[in-house]
Structures are given as C-alpha cells and as structure tokens.
N, C-alpha and C positions, 0 to 999 in steps of 0.2 A: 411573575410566573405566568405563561402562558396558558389561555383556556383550553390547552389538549389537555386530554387523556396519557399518562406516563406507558414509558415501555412495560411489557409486564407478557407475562407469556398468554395470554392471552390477546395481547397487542405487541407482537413483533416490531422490532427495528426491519424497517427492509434495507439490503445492501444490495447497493445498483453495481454489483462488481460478481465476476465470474471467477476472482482469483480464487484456487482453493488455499491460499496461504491465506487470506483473509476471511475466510468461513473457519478452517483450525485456528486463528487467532481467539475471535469472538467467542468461538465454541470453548478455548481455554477457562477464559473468562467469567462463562456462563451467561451469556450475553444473550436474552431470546433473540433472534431474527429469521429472517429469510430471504433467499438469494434472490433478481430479477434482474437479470444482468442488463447494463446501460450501455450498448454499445455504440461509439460516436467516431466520426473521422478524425485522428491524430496527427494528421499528415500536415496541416494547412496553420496548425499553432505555431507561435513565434514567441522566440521574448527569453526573460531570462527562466530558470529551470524550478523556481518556486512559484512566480507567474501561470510558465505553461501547466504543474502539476494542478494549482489551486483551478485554473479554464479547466481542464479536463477531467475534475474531479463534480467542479459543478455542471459542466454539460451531460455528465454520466446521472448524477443526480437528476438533473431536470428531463434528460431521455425518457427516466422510470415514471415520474411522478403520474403521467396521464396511464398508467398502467396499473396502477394501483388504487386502492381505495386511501381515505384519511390515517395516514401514515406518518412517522420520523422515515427518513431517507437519507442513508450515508453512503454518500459516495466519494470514490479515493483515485488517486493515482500515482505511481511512484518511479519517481527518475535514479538511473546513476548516473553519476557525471564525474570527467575525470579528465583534464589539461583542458577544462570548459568546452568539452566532448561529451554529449548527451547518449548515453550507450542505451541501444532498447531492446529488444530478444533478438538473439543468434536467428537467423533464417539457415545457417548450413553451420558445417564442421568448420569451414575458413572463418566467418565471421565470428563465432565462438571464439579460436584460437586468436582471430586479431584483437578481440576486446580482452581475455583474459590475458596475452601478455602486455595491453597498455597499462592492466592494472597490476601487473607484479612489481612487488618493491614501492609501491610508491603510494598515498594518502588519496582517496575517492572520496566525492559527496554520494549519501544517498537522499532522495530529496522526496517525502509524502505530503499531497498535497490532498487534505481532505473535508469535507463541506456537509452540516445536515440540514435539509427542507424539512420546515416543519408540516404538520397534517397540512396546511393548506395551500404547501408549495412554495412558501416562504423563506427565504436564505435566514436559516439563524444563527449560522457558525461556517465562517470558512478560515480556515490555518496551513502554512505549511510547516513542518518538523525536516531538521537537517540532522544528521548523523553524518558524522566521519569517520572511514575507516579504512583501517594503513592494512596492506594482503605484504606478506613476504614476497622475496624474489621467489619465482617460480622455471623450474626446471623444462624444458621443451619434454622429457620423458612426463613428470608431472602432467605437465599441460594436457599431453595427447591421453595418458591412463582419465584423467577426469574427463576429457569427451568425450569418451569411449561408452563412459557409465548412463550419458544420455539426462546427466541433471543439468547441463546447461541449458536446454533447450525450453523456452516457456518462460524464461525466467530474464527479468532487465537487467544487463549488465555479466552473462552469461554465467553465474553462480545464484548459488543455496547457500546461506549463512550458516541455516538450520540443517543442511544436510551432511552430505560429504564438503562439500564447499568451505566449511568452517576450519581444512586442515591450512590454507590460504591465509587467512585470517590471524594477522602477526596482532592486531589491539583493534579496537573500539570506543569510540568517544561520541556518549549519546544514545538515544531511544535502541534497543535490543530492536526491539518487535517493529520496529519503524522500516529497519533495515528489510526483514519478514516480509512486512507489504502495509502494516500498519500501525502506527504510533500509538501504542494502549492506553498509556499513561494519560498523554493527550484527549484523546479522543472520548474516553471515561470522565474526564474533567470538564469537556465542554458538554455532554448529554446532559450532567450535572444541573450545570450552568445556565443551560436553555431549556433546563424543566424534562426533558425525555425523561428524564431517570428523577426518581424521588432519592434513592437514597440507592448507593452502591455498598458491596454484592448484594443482590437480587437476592431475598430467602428462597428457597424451592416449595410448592405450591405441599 
C-alpha cells in the first residue's frame, strides 16, 4: 500500500478530462473529484487503438499533474473504431452522417484507455477496456432526424449510448459505462488496487 493519503472528499480524485460524460459517471458513483482538464495534441499518435487510448490517456494525466497539488490523477481516453477505422468527433453534418452510416448494421469497438498517477506523479495503473457493440441498419430518414437533434456532435464515433443514440443500439458486449467515456467497474478496481480508495462505496461524511 502506497504511503498516500486515500481518496476521500476531502482529498479528491482529480480528472484530467473535460468530458462531461465522465464527470456524470463518477458523480453516479459518488466518486469525490475534480475536473482539470489535460489537453494534449492527438494528431501525431499512431499505433494500434488501445496503444494510442492508453498514450493519450497518460499524456492527459501527466499535462495536469504539475497543476495540481499531491493528488490521485485519472486520466482517460476513448476511441471508436470500426473496419480498423478510428472514428473521432463529427466536425459537420457530412462527417456525422459518414460515420454513422459506417456503423449501421454492423459490430464497432469501443475502446477506453485509462491511467492513475499517484500523489507524486507516478504511473500506478494504466488499462485499456474494449466493449463491442453491434447498432441496427439505420435508415438515411433515421440518420438525418438524429443529426438534426445535435447529439452527434462532441461525441467519438458521432452517437450517445446514453441518449437518444441508444435507439441504434441493436446489443452490447461488455463494460455499459466504458462505452459513456468510462469503464466503472474497471477503473473502481484498480483505485482499489493502487490504494486511492480504502474501501469502495465511500460512506457520506
């Protein structure tokens, strides 16, 4: 067991991540933290798509760390991929539509790749989580009524599991919340593991 101090609401988790689907995760959870977003160039990664999540999950992590005081540090990131086609957020209305009909009818990775430094900046956990999930054929009227709504937009792979997105969504095999932006199960297991956490759920103070 490492000589930190545990998560505790009085010692937040910081999360080096702006998504708001990963602050409602944690928040589900009861998970204390606080956001410090870790933003890093994506452009220049290579490799394959648990590779590039697990790099850009710890360059996010290590962004925050000199930002922060002696902290736990989780940072994430999350691919789709789909004909070994790495889909990232819609920039317009075409790219949306071009990525959601590669994925109709047919079986998608979603792929989180995510890493915690401990107080003194130390890698003590990096993982990636795979989730597979098959979306029905979708209709070109479909298509254009859901881009309309504007939840494509922000999001990898140009859907919301959690939202309207989920009429798509023919099965699932694998982490729910991973698909979200974050793997719970996971990522609750290794806090565990690497001492953050004494003992999971957190009583209320």
């Amino acid at each position: 067991m490492p000589p930190f101090p545990p998560i505790s609401r009085n010692n937040p988790l910081i999360l080096a991540s702006a998504s708001p689907r990963r602050r409602e995760l944690l928040t589900q959870v009861g998970l204390p933290f606080r956001v410090i977003p870790g933003d890093v160039d994506e452009s220049e990664i290579t490799g394959e798509p648990a590779r590039i999540s697990l790099t850009l999950a710890e360059k996010k992590a290590a962004r925050v760390y000199p930002l922060t005081g002696p902290s736990w540090i989780l940072g994430a990131d999350t691919l789709v991929v789909v004909k070994n086609r790495i889909l990232g957020k819609p920039r317009d209305q075409g790219e949306a539509r071009e990525m959601l009909e590669l994925l109709g009818g047919v079986e998608h990775s979603v792929v989180t790749g995510f890493c915690l430094l401990n107080p003194e900046g130390e890698m003590s956990h990096s993982q990636a989580v795979t989730t597979t999930v098959r979306f029905k054929p979708i209709s070109r009227k479909e298509l254009d009524a859901y881009i309309i709504t504007g939840e494509p937009f922000g999001k990898a792979g140009a859907y919301a599991i959690q939202g309207i997105g989920a009429f798509m969504v023919e099965s699932i095999s694998g982490s729910y919340s991973n698909v979200v932006g974050l793997p719970l199960c996971a990522v609750i297991e290794a806090l565990i593991l690497t001492g953050a956490l004494r003992a999971f759920p957190i009583p209320f103070d």
